[in-house]
C-alpha positions in Angstrom: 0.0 0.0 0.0 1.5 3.2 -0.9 2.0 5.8 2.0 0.2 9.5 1.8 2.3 11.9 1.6 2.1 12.9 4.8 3.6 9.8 6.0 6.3 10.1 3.9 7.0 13.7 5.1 7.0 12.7 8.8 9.4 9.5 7.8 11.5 12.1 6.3 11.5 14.2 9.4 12.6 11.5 11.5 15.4 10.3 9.2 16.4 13.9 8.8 17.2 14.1 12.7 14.6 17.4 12.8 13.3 18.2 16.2 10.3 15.7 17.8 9.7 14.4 21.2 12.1 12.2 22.8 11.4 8.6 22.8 13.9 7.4 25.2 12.4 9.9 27.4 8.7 9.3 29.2 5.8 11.2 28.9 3.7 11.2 32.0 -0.3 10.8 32.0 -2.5 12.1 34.4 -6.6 10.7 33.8 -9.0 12.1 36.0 -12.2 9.9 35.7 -13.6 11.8 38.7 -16.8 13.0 36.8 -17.0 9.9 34.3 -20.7 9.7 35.7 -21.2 12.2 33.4 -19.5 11.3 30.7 -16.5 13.4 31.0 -13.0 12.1 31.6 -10.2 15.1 31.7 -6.2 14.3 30.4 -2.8 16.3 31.4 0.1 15.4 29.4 4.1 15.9 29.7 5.9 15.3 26.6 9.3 16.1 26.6 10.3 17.7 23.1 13.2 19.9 21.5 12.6 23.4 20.2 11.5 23.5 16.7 8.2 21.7 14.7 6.5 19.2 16.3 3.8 16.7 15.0 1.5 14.9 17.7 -1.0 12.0 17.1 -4.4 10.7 18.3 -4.7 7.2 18.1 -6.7 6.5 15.0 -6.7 2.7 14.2 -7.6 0.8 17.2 -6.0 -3.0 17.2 -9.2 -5.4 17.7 -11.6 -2.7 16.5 -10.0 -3.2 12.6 -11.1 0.4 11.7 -9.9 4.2 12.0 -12.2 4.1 15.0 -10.4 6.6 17.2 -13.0 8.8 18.4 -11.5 12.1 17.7 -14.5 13.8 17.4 -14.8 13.8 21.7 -11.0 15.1 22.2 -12.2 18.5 23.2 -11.0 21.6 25.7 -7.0 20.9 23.6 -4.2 23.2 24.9 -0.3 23.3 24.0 1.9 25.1 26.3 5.5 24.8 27.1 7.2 27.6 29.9 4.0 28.3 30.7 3.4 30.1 27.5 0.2 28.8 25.5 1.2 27.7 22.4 -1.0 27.7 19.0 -1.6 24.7 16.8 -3.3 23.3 14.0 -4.6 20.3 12.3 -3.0 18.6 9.5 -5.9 18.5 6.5 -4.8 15.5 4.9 -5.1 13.6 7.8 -7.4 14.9 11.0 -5.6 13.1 13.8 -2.5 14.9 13.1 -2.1 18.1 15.2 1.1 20.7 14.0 2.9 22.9 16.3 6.3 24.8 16.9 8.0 24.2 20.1 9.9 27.7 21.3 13.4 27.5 21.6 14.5 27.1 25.6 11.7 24.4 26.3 12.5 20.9 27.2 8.5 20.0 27.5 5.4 20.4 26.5 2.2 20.4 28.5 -1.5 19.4 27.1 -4.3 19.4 28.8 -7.9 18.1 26.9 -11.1 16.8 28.0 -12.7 13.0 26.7 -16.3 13.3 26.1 -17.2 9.6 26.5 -20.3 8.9 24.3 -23.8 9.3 26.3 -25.4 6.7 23.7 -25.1 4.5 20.5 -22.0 3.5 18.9 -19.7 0.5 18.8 -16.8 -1.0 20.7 -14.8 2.4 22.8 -17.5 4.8 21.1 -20.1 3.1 22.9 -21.2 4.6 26.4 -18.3 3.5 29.1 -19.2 5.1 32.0 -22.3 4.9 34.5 -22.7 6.6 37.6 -21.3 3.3 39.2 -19.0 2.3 35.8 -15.9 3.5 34.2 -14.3 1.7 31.6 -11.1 3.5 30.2 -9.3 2.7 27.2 -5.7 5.0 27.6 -5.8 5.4 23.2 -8.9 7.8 23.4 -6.8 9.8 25.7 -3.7 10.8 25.1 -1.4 12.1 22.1 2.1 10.5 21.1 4.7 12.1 18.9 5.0 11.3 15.5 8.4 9.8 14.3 8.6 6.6 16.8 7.5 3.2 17.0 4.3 2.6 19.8 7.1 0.0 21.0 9.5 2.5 21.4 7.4 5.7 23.5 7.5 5.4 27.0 4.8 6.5 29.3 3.9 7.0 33.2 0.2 6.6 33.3 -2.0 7.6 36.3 -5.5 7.9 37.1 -7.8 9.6 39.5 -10.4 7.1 40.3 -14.1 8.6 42.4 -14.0 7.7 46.3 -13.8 4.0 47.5 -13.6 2.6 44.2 -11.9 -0.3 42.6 -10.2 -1.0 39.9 -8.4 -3.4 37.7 -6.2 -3.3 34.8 -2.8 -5.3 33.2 -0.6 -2.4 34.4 1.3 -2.5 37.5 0.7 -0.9 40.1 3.9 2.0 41.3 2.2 3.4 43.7 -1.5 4.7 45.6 -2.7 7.5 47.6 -5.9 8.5 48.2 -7.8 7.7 44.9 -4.4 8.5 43.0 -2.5 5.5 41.5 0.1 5.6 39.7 1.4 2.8 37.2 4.8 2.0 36.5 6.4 3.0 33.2 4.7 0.9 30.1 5.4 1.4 26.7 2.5 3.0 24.0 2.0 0.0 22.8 1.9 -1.6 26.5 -0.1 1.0 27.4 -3.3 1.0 24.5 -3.2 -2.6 25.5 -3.7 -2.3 29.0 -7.4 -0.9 29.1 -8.3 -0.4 32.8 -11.9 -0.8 34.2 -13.4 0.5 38.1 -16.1 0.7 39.9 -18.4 1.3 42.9 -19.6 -2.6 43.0 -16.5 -4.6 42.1 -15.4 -8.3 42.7 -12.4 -9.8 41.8 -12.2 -14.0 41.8 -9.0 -16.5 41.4 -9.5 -18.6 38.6 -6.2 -20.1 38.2 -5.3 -20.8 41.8 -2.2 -22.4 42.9 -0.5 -21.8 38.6 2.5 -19.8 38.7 0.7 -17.8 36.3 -2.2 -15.5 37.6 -5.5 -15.2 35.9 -8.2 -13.1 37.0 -11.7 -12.8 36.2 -12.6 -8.5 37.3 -16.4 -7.9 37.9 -17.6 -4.4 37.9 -21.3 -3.8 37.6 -23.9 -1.3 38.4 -25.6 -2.9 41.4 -24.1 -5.6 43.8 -26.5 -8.4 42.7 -25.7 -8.4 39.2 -21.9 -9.6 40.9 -23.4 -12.8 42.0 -21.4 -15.5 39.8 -22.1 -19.1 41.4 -19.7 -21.9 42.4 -20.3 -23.5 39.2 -19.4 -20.3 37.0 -16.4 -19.6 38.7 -15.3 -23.5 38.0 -16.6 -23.3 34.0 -13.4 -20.0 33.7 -11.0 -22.2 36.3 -11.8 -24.8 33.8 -11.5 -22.4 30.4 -8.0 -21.5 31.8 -6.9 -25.1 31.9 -8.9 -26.5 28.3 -7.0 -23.5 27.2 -4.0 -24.2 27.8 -4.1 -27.8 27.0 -5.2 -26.9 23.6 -2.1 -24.1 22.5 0.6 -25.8 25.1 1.8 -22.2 25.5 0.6 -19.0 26.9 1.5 -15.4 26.0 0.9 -13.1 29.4 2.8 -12.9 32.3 -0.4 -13.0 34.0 -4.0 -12.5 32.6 -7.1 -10.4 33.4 -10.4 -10.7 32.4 -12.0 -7.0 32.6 -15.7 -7.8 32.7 -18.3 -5.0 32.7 -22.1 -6.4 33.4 -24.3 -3.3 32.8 -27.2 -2.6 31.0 -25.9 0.9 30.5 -22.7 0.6 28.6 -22.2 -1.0 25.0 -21.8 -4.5 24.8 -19.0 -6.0 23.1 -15.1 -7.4 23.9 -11.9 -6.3 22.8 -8.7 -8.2 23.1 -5.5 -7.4 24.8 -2.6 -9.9 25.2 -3.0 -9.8 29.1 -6.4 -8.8 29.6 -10.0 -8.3 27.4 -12.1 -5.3 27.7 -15.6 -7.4 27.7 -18.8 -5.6 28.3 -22.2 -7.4 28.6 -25.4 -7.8 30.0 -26.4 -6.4 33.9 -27.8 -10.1 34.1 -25.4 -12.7 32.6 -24.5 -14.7 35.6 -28.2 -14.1 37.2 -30.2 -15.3 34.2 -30.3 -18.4 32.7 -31.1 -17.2 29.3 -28.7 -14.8 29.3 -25.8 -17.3 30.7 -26.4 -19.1 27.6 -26.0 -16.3 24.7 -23.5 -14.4 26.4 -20.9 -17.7 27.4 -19.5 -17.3 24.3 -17.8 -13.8 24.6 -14.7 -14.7 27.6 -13.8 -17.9 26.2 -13.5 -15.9 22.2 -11.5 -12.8 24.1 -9.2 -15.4 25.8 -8.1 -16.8 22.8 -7.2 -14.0 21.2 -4.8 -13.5 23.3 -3.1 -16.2 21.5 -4.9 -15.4 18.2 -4.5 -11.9 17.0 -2.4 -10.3 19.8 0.4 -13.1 20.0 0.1 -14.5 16.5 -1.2 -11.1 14.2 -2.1 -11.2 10.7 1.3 -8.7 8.9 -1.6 -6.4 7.7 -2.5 -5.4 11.6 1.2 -5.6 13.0 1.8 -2.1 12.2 4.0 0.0 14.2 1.9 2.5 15.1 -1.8 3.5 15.5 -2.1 6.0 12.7 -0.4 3.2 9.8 -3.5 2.2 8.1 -4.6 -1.9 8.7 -5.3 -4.4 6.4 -7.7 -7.1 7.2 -7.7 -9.6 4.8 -6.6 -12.3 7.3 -9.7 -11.7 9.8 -11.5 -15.1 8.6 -8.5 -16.1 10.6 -7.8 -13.4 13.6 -12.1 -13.5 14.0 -13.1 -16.6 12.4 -10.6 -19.0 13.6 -10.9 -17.3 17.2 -14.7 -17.8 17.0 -14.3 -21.5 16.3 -11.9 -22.1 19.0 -13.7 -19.9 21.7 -17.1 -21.8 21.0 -15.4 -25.3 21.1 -13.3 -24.0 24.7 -17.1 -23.1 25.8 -18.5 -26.6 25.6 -14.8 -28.0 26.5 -14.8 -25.7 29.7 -18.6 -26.7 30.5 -19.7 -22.9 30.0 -22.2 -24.6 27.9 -23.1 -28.2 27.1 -22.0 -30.0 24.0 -25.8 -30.2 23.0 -26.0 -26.3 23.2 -23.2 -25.5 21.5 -24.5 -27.7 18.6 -27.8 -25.7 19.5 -26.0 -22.5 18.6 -23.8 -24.0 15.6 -27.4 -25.2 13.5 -28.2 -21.2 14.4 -25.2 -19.8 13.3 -25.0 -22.3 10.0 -28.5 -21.4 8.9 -27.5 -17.9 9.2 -25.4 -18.3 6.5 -26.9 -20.4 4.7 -29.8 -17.4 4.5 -27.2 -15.1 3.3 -28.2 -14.4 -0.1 -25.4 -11.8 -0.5 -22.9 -14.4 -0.6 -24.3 -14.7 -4.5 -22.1 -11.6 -5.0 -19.6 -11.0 -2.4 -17.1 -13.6 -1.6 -16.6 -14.4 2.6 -13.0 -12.6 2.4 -14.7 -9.5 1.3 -16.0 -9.2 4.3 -12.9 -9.6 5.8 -10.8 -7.1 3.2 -13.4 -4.4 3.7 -14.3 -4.9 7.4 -13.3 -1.3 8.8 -16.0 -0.3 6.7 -18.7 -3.5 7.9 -18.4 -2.6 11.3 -20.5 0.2 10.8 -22.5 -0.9 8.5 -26.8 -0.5 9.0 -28.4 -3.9 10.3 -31.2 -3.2 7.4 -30.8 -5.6 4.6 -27.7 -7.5 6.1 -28.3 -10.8 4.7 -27.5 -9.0 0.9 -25.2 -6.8 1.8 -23.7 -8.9 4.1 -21.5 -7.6 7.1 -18.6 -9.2 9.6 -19.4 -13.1 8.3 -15.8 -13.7 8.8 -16.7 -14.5 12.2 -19.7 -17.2 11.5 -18.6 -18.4 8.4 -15.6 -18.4 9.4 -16.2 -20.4 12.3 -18.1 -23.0 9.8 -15.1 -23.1 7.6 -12.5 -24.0 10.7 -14.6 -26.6 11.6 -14.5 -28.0 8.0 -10.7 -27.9 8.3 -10.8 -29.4 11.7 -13.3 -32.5 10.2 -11.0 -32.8 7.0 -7.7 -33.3 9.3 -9.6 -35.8 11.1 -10.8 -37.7 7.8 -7.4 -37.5 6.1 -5.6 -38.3 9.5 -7.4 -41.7 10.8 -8.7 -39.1 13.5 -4.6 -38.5 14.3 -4.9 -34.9 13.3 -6.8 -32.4 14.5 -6.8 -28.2 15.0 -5.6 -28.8 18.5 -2.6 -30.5 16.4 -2.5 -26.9 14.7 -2.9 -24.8 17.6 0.4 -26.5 19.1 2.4 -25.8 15.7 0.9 -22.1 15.6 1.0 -20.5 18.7 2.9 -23.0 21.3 6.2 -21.2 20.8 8.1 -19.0 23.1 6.4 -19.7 26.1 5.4 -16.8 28.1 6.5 -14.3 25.2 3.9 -11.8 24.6 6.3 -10.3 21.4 3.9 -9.9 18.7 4.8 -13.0 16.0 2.9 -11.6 12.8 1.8 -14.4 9.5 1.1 -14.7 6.4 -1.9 -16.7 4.6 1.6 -19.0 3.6 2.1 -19.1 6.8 -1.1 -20.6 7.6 -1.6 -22.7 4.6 2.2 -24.1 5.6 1.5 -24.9 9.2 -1.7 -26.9 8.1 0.1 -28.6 5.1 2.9 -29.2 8.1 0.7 -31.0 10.4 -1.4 -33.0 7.7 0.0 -33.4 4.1 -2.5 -31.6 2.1 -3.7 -28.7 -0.6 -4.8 -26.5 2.1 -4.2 -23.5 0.0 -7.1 -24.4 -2.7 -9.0 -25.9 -0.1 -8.9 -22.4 2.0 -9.6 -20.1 -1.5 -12.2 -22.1 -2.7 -13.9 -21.4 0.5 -13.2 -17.8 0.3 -13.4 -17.0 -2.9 -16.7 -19.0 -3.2 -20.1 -16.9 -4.3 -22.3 -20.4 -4.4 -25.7 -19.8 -2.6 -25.2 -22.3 0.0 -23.2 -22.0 3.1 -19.5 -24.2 3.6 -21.0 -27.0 6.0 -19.2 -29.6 5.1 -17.4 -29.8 8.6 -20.8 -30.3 10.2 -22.1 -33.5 7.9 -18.1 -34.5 8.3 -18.9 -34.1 12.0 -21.9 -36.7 12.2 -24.5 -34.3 11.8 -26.6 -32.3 9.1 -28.4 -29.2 9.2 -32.6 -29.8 9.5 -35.4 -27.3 10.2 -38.4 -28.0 13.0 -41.0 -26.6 13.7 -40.2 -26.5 17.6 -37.7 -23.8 18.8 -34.0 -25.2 20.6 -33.1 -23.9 24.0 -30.5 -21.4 22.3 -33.2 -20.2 19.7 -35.9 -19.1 22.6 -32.8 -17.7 24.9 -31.2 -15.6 21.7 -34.8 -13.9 20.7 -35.5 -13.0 24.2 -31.9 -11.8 25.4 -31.8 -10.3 21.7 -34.9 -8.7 22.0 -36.3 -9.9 18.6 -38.9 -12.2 17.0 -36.7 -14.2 14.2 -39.1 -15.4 11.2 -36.0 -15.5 9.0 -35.9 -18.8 8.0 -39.6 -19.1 7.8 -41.2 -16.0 5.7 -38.3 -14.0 6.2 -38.2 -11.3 8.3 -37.1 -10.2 11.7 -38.8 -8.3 14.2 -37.5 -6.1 16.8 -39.1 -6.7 20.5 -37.4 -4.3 22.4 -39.9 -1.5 24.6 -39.1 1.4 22.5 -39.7 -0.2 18.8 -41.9 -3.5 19.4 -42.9 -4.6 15.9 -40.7 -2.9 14.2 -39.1 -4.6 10.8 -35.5 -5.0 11.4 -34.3 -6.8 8.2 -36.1 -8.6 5.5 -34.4 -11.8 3.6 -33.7 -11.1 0.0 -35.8 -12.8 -2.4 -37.6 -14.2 0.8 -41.5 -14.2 1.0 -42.0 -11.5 2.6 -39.6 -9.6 0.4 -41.6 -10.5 -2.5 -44.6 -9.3 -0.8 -43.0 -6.3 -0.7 -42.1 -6.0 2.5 -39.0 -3.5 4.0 -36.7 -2.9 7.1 -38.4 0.0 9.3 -41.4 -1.1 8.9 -44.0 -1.7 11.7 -46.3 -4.3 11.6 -49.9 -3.8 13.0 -51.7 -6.4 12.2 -51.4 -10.3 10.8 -55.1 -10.9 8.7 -56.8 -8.6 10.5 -55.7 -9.2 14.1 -53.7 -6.8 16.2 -50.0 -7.7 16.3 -48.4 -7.2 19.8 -44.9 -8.4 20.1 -46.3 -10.3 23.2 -49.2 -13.0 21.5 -48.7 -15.4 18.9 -50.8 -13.9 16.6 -47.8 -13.6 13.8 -46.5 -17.4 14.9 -50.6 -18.7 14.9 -51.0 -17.3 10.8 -47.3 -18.8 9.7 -48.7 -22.0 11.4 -52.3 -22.3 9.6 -51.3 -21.4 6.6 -49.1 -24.8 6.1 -51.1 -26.7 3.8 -53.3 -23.7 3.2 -53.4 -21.7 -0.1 -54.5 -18.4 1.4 -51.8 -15.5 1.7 -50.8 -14.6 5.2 -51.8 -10.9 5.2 -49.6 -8.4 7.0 -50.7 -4.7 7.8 -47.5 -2.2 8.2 -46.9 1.0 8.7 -44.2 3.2 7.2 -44.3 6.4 8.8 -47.7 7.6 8.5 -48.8 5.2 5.9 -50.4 2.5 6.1 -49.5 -0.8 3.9 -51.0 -4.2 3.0 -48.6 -6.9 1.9 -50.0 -10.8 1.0 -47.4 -13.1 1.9 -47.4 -16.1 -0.5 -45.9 -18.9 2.6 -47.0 -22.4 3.2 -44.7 -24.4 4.8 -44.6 -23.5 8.6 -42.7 -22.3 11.3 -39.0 -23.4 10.8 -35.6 -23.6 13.3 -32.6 -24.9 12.6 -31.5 -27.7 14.5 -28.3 -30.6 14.0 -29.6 -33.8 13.9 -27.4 -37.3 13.5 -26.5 -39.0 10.3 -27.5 -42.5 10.6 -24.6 -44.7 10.8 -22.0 -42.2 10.6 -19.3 -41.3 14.0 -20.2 -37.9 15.2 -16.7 -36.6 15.5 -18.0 -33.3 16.5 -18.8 -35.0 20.3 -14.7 -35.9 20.5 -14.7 -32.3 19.2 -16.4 -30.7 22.3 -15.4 -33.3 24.6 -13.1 -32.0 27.5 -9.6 -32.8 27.1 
């Protein structure tokens, strides 16, 4: 990819020897997250510098977030000085999260002081609301400014923070020193530091779940009330247990210690985001008090965890860059997300987060959601992957044709196929936990970055079973045939099947979701949460209810002349008679302030996927699951 040109200028400063910040020398950090319950975090920066220009950064590509995701728009209340003389600046206009400014001759450092914003609502992964009157969750890239010139690996910093009375914290950092609600950490590289995200609150709980390893792990609670804290005996042993499936499966680990940084909050955005010792995951108020909720969300720790081996140890070249303002390249995330998905799913069942017969419940959910991906007629799965900092964002209307981050899903189905094939060819000597020994179980402890290649991947497959992985990979990829890869689940033992009776994961996933999913019968989903019951959040393409003429945004009102409520079964009752029937199933909608009639032409019933047994053949996907 060929640098702008104002990359090239600032390489050319730095190879010139013109003036920048030191980076032998440490810039100090001071956060005050004192009013974070309303949203506002404040910054004070050192930097030492030399007299003459000066270019600073704000982080713009976030590592895990695969985008120029910085949220520079809430960096606000920026001043320069230096003497104690305020200093002007401006913005570069090629690239926005670039700031210019002349340091006067005599100064040895530069002081900035700014206020974060954090986001009140919406948004995704750090532009998602992180604080709560009870909550912070800080992630050090959205504030502070490095100078230009250096390598993240290369700037030193001494981060502090300023916490609200009688909080607790946790974070990857170490500890230098406390007073009061002052701690300060001891000095971390960039790069250290942006992976280091620190989370603290007024309800906090931290539980052992390695105890007696030489290596810590952690699992940090922080929550809005003290009952959402309340993880049971038989939790705590499922992450005791993920710790030790985990590293049976890579032989290796890449942390000096590990800590899971768990936000359960209605209040804040929902997601994770890895870090080599620690994850940043965020979910719901309820997840260890609700059974329902147990179930969807069990995936989330045991995915971050590996990541720690996948995509923080072992990174695709495209995301290794050296700094946070060097665009990405994610043509390698079918293997950072996808492969990550697979192994964090299969950890679940190993660890007993789940039961093998739900996580089967949740693979026949995740495989008909690709096999109802009409877009795959036109874009390829590593589309996704190549233009994901764009998919991210994209709207949840009309997903299934424009398609959005399947690199995780299908990616997960085509891991599975790999992991079936090295069985088959093997006599059931080879498996991916053969792989995940070859890939990641070097250097023991190292937590060095260790960046590959698609060669690299294709070589260490072809290394543990004699093979053509590389056409057997790209054909996958490459692939725009209607029909999801699920070969590794009729490899497996099992095929994909549709009832008419929901699984245990379907029911849990509408109601933690909040939706009513009609997708695989006439083709439509429906939002049920309070503030937009009703409301249609995607239609399938060429479905039935597409050709009806039905559209995202709109809200149904009635199903052949009954009220709809998102509470009855009136929608479910009509799908059901009119199996065998030839009458339409007539929905009423309304867009905006219009009202519209649409006959569905659907006859065959209410359908959910489900994996049922082939007769006769092993089900290798039970030795798959099965605890090692």
């Amino acid at each position: 990819m060929n640098k702008p040109s104002y990359l090239i200028a600032l390489s050319l400063i730095a190879a010139l020897g013109m003036p920048r910040a030191h980076a032998a020398d440490s810039l100090t950090l001071d956060v005050d997250l004192r009013e974070s319950a309303r949203q506002l975090f404040h910054g004070h920066e050192v930097i030492p510098v030399k007299p003459g220009p000066l270019t600073l950064y704000y982080p713009k590509w976030i590592p895990g977030e695969h985008s120029p995701s910085g949220p520079l728009e809430n960096l606000a209340g920026l001043k320069f000085s230096a003497g104690g003389k305020a200093l002007t600046w401006r913005r570069d206009l090629a690239e926005m999260y670039a700031i210019h400014l002349d340091v006067p001759q005599g100064a040895s450092s530069l002081d900035v002081t700014f206020d974060f914003l954090s986001p009140g609502a919406g948004g995704s992964f750090g532009q998602s609301v992180s604080a709560t009157p009870d909550i912070v969750d800080l992630e050090w890239n959205q504030v502070l400014l490095y100078p230009a010139g250096a390598a993240s690996k290369d700037i030193s910093f001494q981060p502090s923070v300023q916490l609200p009375t009688g909080w607790k914290f946790a974070t990857a950092l170490e500890t230098a020193s406390s007073s009061g609600s002052v701690t300060h950490f001891k000095p971390v590289s960039l790069e250290n530091l942006v992976d280091s995200p620190l989370i603290a609150g007024s309800h906090f709980k931290r539980v052992d779940i390695a105890p007696g390893d030489k290596v810590p792990v952690h699992l940090n609670l922080v929550a809005d009330t003290e009952e959402d804290l309340a993880i049971t005996p038989t939790q705590v042993q499922a992450m005791q247990n993920l710790v030790k499936q985990a590293n049976i499966l890579f032989g290796s680990h890449h942390y000096s210690h590990y800590d899971f940084l768990f936000t359960l909050s209605d209040n804040t955005g929902h997601f994770g985001l890895e870090h080599h010792q620690s994850s940043d995951d965020r979910s719901w108020a309820d997840l260890y008090t609700t059974p329902e909720t147990t179930l969807v969300g069990a995936h989330l720790l045991p995915h971050e965890y590996v990541h720690s081996w996948n995509g923080k140890f072992r990174r695709p070249a495209g995301l290794a860059t050296p700094d946070y303002n060097q665009p990405m390249q994610d043509d390698l995330l079918w293997v950072y997300e996808g492969l990550t998905e697979y192994f964090g799913n299969v950890l679940s069942a190993r660890s007993g987060s789940i039961t093998p017969a739900q996580y089967r419940e949740a693979l026949a959910f995740d495989a008909a959601s690709m096999d109802k991906r009409p877009g795959r007629s036109w874009r390829p799965l590593q589309d996704t992957a190549d233009e994901a900092q764009v998919l991210y964002y994209a709207p949840r209307e009309w997903q299934n044709w424009r398609r959005v981050q399947d690199f995780y899903v299908e990616g997960e189905l085509i891991w599975l196929d790999v992991d079936t094939k090295l069985r088959e060819l093997s006599a059931n000597r080879k498996s991916m936990d053969d792989f995940a020994h070859a890939f990641y179980g070097m250097d023991d402890g190292s937590y060095v970055v260790k960046p590959y290649t698609f060669d690299d991947v294709v070589n260490t497959l072809k290394g543990v079973q004699d093979y053509d992985w590389r056409t057997f990979l790209r054909e996958r990829l490459d692939s725009t045939k209607p029909a999801a890869p699920l070969d590794g689940i009729t490899r497996g033992g099992y095929k994909l099947v549709y009832t008419d009776t929901p699984t245990e994961y379907f029911k849990a996933y509408e109601k933690v979701r909040k939706v009513q999913n009609f997708m695989f019968s006439i083709g439509l989903m429906l939002s049920h949460s309070e503030h937009d019951k009703g409301t249609v959040q995607d239609v399938l393409w060429d479905g039935p209810a597409f050709k009806a003429g039905v559209g995202p945004g709109m809200k149904l009102v009635a199903v052949n002349g009954r009220a709809f409520d998102a509470d009855n079964e009136v929608l479910k009752d009509a799908i059901t008679a009119a199996k065998g029937s030839k009458a339409p199933i007539r929905l009423l909608m309304r867009q905006q302030d219009t009202y519209l009639s649409f006959d569905v032409d659907y006859h065959d019933g209410l359908k959910y996927p489900v994996l049922t047994l082939i007769p006769g053949k092993t089900p290798s996907l039970d030795d798959i699951t099965a605890a090692h």
